[in-house]
Backbone as CSV, one residue per row, in Angstrom:
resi,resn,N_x,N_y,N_z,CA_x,CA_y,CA_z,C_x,C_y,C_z
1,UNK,-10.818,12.695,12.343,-9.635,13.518,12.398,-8.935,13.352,13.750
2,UNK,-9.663,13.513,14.728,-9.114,13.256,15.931,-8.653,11.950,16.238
3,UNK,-8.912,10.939,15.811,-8.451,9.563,15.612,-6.530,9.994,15.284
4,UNK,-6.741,9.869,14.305,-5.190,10.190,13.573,-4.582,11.072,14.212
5,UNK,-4.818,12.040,15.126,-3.953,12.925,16.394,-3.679,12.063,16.907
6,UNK,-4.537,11.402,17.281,-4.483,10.561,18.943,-3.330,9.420,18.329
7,UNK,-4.029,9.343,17.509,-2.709,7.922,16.750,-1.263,8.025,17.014
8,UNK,-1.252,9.193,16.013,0.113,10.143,16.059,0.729,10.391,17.098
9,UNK,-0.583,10.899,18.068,0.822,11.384,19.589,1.075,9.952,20.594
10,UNK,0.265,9.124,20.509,0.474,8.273,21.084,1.360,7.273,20.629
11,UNK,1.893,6.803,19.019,3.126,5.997,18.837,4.397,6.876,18.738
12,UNK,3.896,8.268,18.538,4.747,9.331,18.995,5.746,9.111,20.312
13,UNK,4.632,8.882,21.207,5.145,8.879,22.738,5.880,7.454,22.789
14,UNK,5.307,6.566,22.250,6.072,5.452,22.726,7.600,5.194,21.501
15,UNK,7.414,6.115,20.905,8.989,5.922,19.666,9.576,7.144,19.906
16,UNK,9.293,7.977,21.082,10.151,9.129,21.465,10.619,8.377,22.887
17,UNK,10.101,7.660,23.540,10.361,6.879,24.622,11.504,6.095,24.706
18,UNK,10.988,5.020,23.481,12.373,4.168,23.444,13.772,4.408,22.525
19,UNK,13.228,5.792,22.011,14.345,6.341,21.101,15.570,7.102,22.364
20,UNK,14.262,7.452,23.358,15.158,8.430,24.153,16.184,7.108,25.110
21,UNK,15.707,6.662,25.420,16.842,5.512,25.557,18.446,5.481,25.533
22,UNK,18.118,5.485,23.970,19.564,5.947,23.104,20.364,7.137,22.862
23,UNK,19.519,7.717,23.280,19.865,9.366,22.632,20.242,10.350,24.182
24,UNK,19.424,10.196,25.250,19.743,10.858,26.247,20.850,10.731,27.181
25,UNK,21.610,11.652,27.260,23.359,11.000,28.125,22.796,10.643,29.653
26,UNK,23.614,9.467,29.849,22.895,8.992,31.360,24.562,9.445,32.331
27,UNK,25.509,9.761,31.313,26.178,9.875,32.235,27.433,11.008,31.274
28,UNK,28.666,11.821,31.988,29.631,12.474,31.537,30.972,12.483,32.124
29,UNK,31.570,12.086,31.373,33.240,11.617,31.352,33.864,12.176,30.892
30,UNK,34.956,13.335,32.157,36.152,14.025,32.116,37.136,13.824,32.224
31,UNK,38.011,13.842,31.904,39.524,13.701,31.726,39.864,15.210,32.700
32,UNK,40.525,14.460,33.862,41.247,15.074,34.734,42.412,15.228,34.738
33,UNK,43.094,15.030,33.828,44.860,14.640,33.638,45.225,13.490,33.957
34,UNK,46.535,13.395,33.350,47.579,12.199,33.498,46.632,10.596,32.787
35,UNK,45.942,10.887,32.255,45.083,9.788,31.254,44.061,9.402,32.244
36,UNK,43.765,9.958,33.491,42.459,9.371,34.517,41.743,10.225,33.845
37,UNK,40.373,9.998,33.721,39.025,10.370,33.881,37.989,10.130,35.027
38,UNK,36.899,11.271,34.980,36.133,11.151,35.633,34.419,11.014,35.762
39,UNK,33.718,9.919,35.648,32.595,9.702,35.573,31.579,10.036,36.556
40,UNK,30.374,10.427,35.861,29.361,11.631,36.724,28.507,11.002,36.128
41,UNK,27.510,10.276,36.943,25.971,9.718,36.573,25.018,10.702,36.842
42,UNK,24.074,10.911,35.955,22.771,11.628,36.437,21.676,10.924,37.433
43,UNK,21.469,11.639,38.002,20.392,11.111,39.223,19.128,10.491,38.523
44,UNK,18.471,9.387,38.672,17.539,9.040,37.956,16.135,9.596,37.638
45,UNK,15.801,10.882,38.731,14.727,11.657,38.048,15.337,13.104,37.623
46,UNK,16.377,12.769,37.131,16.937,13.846,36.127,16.816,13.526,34.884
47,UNK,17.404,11.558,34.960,17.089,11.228,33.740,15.605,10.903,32.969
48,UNK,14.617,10.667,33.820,13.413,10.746,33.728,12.708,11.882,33.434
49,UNK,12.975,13.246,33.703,12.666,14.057,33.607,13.056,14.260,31.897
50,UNK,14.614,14.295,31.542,14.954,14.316,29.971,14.333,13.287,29.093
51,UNK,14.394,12.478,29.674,13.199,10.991,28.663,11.854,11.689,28.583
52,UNK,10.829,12.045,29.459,9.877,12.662,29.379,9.642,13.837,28.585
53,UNK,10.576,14.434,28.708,10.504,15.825,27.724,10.380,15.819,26.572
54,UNK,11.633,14.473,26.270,11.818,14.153,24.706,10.902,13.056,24.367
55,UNK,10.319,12.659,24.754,8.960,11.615,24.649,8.067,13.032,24.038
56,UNK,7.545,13.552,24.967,6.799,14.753,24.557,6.895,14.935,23.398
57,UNK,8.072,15.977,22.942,8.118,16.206,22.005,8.261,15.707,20.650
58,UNK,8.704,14.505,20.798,8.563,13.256,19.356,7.009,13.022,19.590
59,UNK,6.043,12.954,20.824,4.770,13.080,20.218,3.976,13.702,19.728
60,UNK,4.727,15.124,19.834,4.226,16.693,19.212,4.139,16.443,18.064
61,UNK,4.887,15.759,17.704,5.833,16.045,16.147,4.875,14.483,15.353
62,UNK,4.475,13.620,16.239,3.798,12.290,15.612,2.267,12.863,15.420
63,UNK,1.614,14.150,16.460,0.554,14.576,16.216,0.216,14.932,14.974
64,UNK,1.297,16.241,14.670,1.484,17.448,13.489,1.434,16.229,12.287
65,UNK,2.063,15.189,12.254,2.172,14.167,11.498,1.280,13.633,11.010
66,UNK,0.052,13.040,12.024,-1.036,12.597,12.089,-2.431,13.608,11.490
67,UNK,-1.864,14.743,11.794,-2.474,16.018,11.402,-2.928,16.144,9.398
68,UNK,-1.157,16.322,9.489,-1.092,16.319,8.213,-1.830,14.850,6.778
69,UNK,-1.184,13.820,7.289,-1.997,12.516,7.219,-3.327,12.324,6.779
70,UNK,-4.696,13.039,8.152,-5.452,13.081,7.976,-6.017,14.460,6.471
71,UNK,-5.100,15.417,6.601,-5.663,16.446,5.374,-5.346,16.041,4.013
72,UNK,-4.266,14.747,3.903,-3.937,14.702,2.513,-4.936,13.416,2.499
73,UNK,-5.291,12.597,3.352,-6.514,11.625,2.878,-7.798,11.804,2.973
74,UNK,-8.032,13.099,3.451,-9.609,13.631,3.030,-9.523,14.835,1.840
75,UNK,-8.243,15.069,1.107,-8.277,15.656,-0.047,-8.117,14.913,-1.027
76,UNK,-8.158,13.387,-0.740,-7.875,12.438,-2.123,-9.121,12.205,-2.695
């Protein structure tokens, strides 16, 4: 049983990792008038900090997964 946790949170972590990639804003662009905008990068252990979080939690979610997994193949 613990196998299939460990499974779970660990491709969890690495497909919440490179998902977060895509998904986390690295940066935000305002429109100041007259058609200029203005671009604002996040500091890189800001963005590390949001990759990490959301890593986390897609491995929460690969555990519960792994969880479930293991109860429907020891009820077959």
């Amino acid at each position: 049983m613990l196998k299939f946790i460990e499974k779970g949170f660990f491709y969890g972590l690495i497909l919440g990792g490179s998902m977060g990639f895509f998904v986390i804003p690295y940066k935000e662009v305002e429109s100041v008038g007259d058609g200029a905008t203005e671009t604002t990068y996040l500091n890189l252990s800001d963005f590390i900090i949001h990759l990490i979080r959301f890593s986390v939690v897609i491995a929460v979610v690969g555990a519960v997964i792994g969880f479930f997994l293991y109860r429907k193949k020891s009820l077959e």
